[in-house]
C-alpha positions, 0 to 999 in steps of 0.5 A: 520079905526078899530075905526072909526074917523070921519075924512076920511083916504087917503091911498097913494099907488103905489100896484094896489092889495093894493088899492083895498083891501083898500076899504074894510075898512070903512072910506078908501079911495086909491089914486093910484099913478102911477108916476113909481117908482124911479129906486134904492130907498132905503132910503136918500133924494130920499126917502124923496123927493119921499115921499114929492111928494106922500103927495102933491099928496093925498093933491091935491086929498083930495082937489079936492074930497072936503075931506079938504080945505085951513086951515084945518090940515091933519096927514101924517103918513110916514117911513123912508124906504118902506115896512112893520114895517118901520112907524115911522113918524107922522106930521101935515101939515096945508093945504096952 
């Protein structure tokens, strides 16, 4: 947001705080999810599967909201554990 891309931000979060204070940066826009958050998660294939469903879901609203469309590219920029300091994935995902 600091350097204003042109292309909108989707910040995926399940901190009701945290989406608010969202929309105080330019070009960025919360989706809250509100799916309970799985009992014990640490890290492993139920980190990854919880993470795969939150993409799903910010790319089922980006649709929805006409941000993107069937075709288009989006980056997802993930960790591989929750919390602070842990952000060290980044893909391209092609909208199907």
């Amino acid at each position: 947001s600091k350097y204003k891309p042109r292309c909108p931000i989707i910040g995926v979060t399940r901190n009701e705080i945290a989406a608010r204070q969202m929309h105080l940066w330019r070009g960025l826009f919360p989706v809250l999810v509100r799916d309970p958050k799985p009992l014990g998660l640490v890290e492993g294939d139920e980190w990854v599967n919880d993470v795969e469903k939150r993409v799903q879901q910010a790319i089922d609203v980006c649709k929805r909201e006409g941000f993107s469309k069937k075709g288009d590219n989006i980056i997802v920029v993930t960790g591989w554990k929750g919390g602070s300091g842990n952000t060290n994935t980044l893909r391209v995902i092609q909208i199907n």
